[in-house]
Backbone bond lengths (Angstrom), bond angles and torsions (degrees), N, CA, C in turn:
res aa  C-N    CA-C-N  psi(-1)  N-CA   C-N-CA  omega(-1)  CA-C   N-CA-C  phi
1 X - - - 1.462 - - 1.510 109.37 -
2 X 1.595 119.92 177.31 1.322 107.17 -166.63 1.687 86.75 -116.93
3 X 1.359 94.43 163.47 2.001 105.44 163.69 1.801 120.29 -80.80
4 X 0.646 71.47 146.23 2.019 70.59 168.19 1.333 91.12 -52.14
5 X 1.220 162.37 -112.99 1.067 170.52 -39.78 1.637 98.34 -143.48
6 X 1.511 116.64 -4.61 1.239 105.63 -172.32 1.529 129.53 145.62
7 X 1.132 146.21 -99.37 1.744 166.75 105.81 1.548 109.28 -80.00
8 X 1.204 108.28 116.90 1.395 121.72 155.90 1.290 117.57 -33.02
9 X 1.536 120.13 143.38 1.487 109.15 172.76 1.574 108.92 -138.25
10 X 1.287 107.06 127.20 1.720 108.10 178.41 0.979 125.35 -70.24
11 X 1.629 118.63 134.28 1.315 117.92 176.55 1.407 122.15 -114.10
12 X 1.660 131.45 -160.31 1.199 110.38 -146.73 2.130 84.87 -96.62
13 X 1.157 135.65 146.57 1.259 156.05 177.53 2.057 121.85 88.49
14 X 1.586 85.05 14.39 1.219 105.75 164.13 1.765 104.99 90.73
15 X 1.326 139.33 34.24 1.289 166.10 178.62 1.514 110.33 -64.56
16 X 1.311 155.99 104.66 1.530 149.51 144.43 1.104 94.20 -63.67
17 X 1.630 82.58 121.41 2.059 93.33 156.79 1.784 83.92 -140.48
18 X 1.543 96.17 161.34 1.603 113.76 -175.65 1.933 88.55 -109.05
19 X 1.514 86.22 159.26 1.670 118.51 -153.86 1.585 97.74 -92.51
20 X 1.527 134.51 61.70 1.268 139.31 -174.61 1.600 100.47 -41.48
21 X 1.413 128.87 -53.47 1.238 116.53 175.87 1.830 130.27 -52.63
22 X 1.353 90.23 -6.30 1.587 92.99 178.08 1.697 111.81 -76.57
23 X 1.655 106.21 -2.68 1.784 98.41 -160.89 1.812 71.45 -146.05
24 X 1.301 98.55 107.10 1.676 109.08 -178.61 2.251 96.94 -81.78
25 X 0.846 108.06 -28.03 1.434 85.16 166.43 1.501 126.26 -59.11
26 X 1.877 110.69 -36.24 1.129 120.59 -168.10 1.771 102.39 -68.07
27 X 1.322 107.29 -53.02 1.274 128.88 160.22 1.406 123.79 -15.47
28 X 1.133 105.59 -22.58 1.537 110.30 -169.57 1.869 111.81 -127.32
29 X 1.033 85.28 -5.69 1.584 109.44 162.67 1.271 121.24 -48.79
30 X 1.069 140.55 136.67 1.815 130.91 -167.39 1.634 83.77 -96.96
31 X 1.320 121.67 143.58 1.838 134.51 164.17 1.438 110.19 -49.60
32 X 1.076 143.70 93.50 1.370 146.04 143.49 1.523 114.39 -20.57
33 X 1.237 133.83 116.61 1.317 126.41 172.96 1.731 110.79 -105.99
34 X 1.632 106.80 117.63 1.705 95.47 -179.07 1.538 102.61 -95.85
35 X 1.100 110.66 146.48 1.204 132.95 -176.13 1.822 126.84 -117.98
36 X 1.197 135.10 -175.27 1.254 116.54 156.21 1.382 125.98 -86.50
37 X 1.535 116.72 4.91 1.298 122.81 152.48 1.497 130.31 -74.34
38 X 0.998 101.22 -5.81 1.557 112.15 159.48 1.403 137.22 -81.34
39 X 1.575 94.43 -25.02 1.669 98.31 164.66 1.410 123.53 -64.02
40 X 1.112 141.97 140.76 1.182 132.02 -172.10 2.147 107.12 -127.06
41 X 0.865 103.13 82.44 1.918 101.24 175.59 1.224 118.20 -23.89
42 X 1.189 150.06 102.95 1.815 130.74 178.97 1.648 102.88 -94.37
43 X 1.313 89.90 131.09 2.123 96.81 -177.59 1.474 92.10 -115.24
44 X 1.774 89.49 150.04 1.492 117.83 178.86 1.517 96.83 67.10
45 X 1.706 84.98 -127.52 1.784 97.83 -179.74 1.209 139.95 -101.58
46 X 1.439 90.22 18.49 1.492 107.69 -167.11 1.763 119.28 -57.25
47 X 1.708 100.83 -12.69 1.615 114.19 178.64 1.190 104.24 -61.44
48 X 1.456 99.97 -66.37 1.773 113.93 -164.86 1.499 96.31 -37.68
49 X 1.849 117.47 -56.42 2.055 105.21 -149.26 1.246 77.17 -68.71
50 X 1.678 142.42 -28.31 1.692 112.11 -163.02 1.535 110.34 -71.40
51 X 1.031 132.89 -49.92 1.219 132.73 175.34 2.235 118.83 -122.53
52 X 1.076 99.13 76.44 1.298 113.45 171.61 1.462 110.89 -35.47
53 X 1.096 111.20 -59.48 1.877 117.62 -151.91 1.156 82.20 -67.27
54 X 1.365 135.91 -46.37 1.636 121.73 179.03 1.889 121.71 -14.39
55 X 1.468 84.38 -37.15 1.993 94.40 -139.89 1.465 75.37 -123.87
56 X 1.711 154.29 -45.60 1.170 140.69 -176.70 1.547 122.92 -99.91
57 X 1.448 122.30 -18.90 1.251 124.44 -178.88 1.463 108.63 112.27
58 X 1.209 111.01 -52.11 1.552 112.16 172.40 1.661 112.30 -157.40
59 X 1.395 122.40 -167.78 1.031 133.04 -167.41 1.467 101.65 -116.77
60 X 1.093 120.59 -30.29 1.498 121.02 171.68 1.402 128.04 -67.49
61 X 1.715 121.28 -129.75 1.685 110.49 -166.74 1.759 87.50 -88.29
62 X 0.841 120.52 -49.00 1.706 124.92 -173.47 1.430 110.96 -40.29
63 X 1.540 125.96 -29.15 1.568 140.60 -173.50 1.396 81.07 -98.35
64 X 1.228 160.10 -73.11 1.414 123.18 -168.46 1.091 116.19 -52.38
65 X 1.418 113.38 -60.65 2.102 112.29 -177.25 1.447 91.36 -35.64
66 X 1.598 139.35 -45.53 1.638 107.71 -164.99 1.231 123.10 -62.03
67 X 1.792 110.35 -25.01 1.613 113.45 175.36 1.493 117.22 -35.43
68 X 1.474 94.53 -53.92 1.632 107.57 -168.06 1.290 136.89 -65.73
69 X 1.768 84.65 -35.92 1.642 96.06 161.57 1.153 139.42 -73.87
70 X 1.725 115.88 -10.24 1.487 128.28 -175.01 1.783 77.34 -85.24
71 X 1.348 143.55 -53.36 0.979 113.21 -151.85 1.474 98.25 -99.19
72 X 1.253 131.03 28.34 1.484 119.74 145.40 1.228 124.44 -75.37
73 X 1.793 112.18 -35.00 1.119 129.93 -150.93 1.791 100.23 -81.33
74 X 1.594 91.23 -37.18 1.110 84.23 172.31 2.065 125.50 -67.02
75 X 1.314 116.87 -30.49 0.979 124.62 -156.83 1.647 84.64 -82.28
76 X 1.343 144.87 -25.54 0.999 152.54 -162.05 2.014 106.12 -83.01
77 X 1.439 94.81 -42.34 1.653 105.68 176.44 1.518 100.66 -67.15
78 X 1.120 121.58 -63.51 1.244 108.47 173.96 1.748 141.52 -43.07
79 X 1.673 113.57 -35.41 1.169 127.40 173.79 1.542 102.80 -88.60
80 X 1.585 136.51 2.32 1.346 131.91 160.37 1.490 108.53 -92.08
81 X 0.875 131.83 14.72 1.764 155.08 -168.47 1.507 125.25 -144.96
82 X 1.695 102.47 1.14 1.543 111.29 136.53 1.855 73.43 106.01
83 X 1.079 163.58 -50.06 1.420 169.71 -142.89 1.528 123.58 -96.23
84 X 1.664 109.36 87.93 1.488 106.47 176.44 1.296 82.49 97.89
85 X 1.865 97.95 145.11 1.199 132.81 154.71 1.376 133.20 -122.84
86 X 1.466 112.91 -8.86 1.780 102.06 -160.41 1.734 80.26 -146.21
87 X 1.459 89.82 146.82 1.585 110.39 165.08 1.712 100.85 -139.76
88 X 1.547 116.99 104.48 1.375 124.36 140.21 1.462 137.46 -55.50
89 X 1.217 128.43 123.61 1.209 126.35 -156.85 1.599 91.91 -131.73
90 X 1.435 128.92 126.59 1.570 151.31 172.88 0.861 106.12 -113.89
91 X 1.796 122.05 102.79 1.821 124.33 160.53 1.452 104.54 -68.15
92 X 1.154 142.88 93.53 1.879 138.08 143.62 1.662 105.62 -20.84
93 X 1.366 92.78 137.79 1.503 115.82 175.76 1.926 92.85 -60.14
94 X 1.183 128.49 -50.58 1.556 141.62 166.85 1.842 101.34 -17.39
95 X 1.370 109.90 -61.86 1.196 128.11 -145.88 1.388 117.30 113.48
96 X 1.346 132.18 -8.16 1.422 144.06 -170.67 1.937 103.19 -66.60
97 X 1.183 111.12 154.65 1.136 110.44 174.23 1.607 116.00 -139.34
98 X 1.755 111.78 139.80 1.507 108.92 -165.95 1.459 113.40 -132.37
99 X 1.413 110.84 112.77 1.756 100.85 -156.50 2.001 90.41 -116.48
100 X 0.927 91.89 130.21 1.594 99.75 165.47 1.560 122.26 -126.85
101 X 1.219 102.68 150.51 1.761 95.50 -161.47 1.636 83.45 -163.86
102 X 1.575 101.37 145.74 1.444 151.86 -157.83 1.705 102.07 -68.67
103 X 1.215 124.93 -50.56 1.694 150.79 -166.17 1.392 110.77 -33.05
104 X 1.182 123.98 -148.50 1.318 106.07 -156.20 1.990 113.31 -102.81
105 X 1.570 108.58 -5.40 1.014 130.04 -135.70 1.601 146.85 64.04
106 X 1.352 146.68 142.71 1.423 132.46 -175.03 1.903 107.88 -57.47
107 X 1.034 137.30 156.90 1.149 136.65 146.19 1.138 137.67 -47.70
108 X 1.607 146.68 138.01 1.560 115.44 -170.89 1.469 112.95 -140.66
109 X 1.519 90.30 10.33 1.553 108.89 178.80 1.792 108.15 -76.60
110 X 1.539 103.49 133.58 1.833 98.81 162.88 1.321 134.65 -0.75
111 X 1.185 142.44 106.11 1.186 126.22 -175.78 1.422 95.51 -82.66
112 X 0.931 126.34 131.06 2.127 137.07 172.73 1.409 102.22 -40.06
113 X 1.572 118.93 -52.95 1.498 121.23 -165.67 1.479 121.06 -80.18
114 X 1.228 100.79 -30.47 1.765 104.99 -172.81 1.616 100.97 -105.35
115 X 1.190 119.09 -41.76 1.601 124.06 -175.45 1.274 90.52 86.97
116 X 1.778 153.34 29.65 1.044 128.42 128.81 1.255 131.06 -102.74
117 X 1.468 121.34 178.42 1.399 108.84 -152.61 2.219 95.92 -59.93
118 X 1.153 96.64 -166.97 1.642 86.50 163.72 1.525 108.84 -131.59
119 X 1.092 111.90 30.12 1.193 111.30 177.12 1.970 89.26 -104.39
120 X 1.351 120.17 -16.48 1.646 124.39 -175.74 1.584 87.54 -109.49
121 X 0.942 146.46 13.73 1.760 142.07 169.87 1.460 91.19 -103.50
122 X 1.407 129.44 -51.30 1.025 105.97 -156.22 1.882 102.10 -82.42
123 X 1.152 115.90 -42.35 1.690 90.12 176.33 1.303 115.62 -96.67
124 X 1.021 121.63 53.83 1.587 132.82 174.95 1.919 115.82 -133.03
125 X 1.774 94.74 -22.58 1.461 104.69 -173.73 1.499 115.61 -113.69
126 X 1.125 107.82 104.39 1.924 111.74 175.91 1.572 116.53 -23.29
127 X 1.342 107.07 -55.22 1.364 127.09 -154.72 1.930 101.76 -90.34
128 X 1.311 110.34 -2.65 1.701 95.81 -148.03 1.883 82.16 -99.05
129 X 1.426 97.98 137.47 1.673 97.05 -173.44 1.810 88.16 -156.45
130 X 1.116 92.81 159.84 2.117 105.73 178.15 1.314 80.71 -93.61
131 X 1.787 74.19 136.86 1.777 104.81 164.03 1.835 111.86 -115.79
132 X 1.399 101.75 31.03 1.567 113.49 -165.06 2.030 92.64 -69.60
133 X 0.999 94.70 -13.49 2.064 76.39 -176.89 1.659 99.41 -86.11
134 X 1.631 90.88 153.66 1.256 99.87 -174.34 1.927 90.26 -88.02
135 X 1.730 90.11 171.81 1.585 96.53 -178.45 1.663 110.40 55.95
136 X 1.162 128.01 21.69 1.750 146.90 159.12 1.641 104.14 77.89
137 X 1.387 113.20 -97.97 1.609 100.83 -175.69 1.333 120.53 -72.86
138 X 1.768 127.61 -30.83 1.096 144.73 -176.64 1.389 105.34 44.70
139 X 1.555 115.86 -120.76 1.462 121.92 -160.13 1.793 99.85 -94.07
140 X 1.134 114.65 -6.54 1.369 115.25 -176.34 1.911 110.64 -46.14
141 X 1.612 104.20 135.22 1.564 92.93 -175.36 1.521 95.49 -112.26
142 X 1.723 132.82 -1.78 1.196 111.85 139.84 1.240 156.68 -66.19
143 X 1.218 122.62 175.71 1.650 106.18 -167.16 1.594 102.52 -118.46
144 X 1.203 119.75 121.01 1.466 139.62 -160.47 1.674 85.76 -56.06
145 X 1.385 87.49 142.13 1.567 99.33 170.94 1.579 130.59 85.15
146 X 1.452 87.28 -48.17 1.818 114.54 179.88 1.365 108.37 -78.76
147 X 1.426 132.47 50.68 1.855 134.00 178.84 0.895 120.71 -76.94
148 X 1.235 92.27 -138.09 1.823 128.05 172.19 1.131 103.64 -73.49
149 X 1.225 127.29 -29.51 1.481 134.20 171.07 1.354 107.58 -44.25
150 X 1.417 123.74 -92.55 1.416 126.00 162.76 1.785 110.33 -14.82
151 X 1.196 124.46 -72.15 1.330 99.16 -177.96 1.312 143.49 -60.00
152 X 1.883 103.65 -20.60 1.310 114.38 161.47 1.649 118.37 -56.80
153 X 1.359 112.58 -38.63 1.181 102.87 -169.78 1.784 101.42 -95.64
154 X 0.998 115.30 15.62 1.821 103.48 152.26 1.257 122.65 -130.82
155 X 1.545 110.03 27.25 1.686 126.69 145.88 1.281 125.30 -74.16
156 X 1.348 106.49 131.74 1.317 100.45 164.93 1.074 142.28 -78.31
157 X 2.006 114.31 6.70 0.975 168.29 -139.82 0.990 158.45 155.56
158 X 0.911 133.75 65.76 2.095 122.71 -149.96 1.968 98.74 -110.49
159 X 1.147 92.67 137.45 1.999 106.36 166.45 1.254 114.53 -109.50
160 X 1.380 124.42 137.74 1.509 127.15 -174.17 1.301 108.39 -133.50
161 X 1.338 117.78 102.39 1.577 105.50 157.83 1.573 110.05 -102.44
162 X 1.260 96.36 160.46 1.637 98.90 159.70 1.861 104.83 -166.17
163 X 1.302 77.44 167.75 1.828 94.26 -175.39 1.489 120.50 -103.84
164 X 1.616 105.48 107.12 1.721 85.77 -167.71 1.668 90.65 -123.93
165 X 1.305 103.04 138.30 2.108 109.24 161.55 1.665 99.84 59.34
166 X 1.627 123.77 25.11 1.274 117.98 155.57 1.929 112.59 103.21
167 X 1.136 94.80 28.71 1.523 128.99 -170.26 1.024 126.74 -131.73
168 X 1.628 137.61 126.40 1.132 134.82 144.19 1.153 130.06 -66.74
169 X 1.779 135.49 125.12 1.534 125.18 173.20 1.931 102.60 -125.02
170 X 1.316 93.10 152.79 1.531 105.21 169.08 1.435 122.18 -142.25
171 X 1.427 111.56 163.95 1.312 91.77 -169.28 2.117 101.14 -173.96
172 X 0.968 149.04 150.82 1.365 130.97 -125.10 1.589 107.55 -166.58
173 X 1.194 125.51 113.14 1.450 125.68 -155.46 1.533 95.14 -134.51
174 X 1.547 103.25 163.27 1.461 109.50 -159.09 1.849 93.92 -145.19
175 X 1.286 126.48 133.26 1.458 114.05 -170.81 1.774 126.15 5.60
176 X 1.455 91.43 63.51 1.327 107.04 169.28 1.930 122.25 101.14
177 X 1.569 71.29 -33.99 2.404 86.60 -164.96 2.148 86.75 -105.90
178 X 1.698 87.83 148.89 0.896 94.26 161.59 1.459 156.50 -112.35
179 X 1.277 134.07 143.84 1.431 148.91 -169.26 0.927 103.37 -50.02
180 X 1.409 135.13 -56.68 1.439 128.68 -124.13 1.284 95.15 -143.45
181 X 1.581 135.56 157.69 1.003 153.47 154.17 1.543 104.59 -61.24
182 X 1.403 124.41 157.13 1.232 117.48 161.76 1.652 127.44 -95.58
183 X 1.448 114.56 132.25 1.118 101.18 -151.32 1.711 104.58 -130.07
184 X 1.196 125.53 158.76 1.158 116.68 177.25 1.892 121.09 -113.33
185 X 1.420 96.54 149.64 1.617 90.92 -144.34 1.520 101.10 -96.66
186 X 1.784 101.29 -15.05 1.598 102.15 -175.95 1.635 99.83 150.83
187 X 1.865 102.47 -167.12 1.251 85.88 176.87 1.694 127.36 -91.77
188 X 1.345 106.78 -174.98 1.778 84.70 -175.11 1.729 93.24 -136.85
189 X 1.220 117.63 155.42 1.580 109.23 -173.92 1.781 101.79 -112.31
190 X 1.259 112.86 -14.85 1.640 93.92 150.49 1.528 100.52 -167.83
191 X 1.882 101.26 178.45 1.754 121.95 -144.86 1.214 98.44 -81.22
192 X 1.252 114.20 143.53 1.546 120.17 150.26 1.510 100.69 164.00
193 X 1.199 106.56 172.72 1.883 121.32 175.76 1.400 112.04 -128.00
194 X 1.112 87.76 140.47 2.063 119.48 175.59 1.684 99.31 -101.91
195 X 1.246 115.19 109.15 1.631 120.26 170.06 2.153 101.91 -113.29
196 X 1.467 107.60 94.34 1.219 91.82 174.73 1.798 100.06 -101.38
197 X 1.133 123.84 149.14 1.377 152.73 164.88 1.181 133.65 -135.69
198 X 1.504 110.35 164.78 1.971 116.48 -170.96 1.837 76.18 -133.29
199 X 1.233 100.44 129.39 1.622 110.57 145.53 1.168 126.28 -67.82
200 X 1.071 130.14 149.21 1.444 136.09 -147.21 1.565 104.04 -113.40
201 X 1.583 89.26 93.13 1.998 105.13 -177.45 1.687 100.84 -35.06
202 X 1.254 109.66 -48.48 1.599 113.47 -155.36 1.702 102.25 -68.97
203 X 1.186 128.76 8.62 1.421 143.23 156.48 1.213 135.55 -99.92
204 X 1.377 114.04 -59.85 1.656 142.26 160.87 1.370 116.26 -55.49
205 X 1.491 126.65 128.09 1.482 112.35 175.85 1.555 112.54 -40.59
206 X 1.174 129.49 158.73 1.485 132.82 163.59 1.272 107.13 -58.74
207 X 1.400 105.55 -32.36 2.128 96.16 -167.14 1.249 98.66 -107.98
208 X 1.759 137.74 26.07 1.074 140.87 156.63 1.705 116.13 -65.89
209 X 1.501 122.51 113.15 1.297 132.49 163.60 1.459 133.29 -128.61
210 X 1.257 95.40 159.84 1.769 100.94 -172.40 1.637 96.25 -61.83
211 X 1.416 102.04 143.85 1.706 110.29 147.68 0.996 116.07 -106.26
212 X 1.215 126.05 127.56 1.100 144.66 172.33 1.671 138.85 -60.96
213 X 1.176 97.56 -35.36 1.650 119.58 160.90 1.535 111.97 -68.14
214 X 1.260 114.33 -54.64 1.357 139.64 165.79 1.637 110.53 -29.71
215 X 1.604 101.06 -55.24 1.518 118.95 -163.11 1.737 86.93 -79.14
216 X 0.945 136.57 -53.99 1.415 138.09 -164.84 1.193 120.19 -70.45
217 X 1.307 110.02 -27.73 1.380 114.44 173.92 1.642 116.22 -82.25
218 X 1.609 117.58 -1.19 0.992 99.78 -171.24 1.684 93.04 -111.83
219 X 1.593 116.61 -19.16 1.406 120.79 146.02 1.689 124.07 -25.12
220 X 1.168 109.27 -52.66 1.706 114.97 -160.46 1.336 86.85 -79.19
């Protein structure tokens, strides 16, 4: 194969290096030295806003439809596990989006490992996914790890309530990290979660929009 720079050239213990003098612009290039100051750590979610399409497919209309589908998929794992039937979905004139669904609610008790609640682990943590099926992924049609998480962190905002063990909780995130403490609003007489959000223009093309036919058809 060839180098950027040209034909490969062998060196002595069997080494490819490319022929910088073959591309006199490159040539004139000052040597870049990488260092371990070049590594850079990314915390929380800071991966996802760097490279989205990673985790949605794209940045355009196809990267919103993925929002929707992680949270179908999810609403779908749950009703293959006997829990919840219906997920309503409201496009805002905004662009904001508000899905509520029947299921069991998120959890909001301590998580043992992180010491935050887990109702803020789970859309705050890439990796944090239920391992409630027996035999590990089984029939699940989400993809461990890849959630609500992901959409939190390409909101420009997202709100979450849900109802767990006879309770209302809420709780309110802003490009990924959160605002608000989680708080409880009172009692609730049955389970499920309200996730409303705005996708985050400053990611998404500007002239990226929901379809609507699109969205419905994947409803029925």
């Amino acid at each position: 194969c060839r180098g950027r720079y040209g034909p490969p050239t062998w060196k002595k213990g069997g080494v490819v290096g490319a022929d910088r003098a073959a591309d006199p612009k490159a040539a004139s290039m000052p040597e870049k030295h990488y260092t371990a100051k070049d590594i850079k750590v990314l915390e929380g979610l800071e991966h996802v806003r760097l490279r989205p399409a990673m985790y949605v497919g794209s940045v355009a209309r196809a990267g919103l439809h993925q929002l929707l589908t992680i949270l179908l998929d999810n609403v779908m794992d749950e009703a293959l596990e006997g829990y919840g039937q219906h997920l309503a979905i409201t496009l805002d004139a905004n662009g904001a989006v508000l899905a509520e669904d029947d299921g069991r609610g998120v959890p909001v008790v301590r998580h043992p490992e992180s010491g935050k609640t887990t109702l803020e682990l789970v859309f705050t943590t890439l990796a944090a996914c239920y391992c409630g099926c027996e035999g590990g992924a089984g029939h699940r049609r989400s993809l461990f790890g890849v959630g609500v998480s992901v959409i939190n962190a390409l909101s420009a905002w997202l709100s979450v309530e849900t109802s767990r063990e006879g309770k209302l909780y809420r709780m309110r995130f802003e490009r990924g990290k959160a605002v608000s403490e989680l708080e409880c609003l009172g009692v609730s007489k049955a389970p499920g979660t309200r996730i409303h959000f705005l996708p985050d223009r400053s990611i998404f093309d500007a002239d990226a929009e929901f379809d609507r036919g699109r969205l419905l058809h994947a409803l029925i």
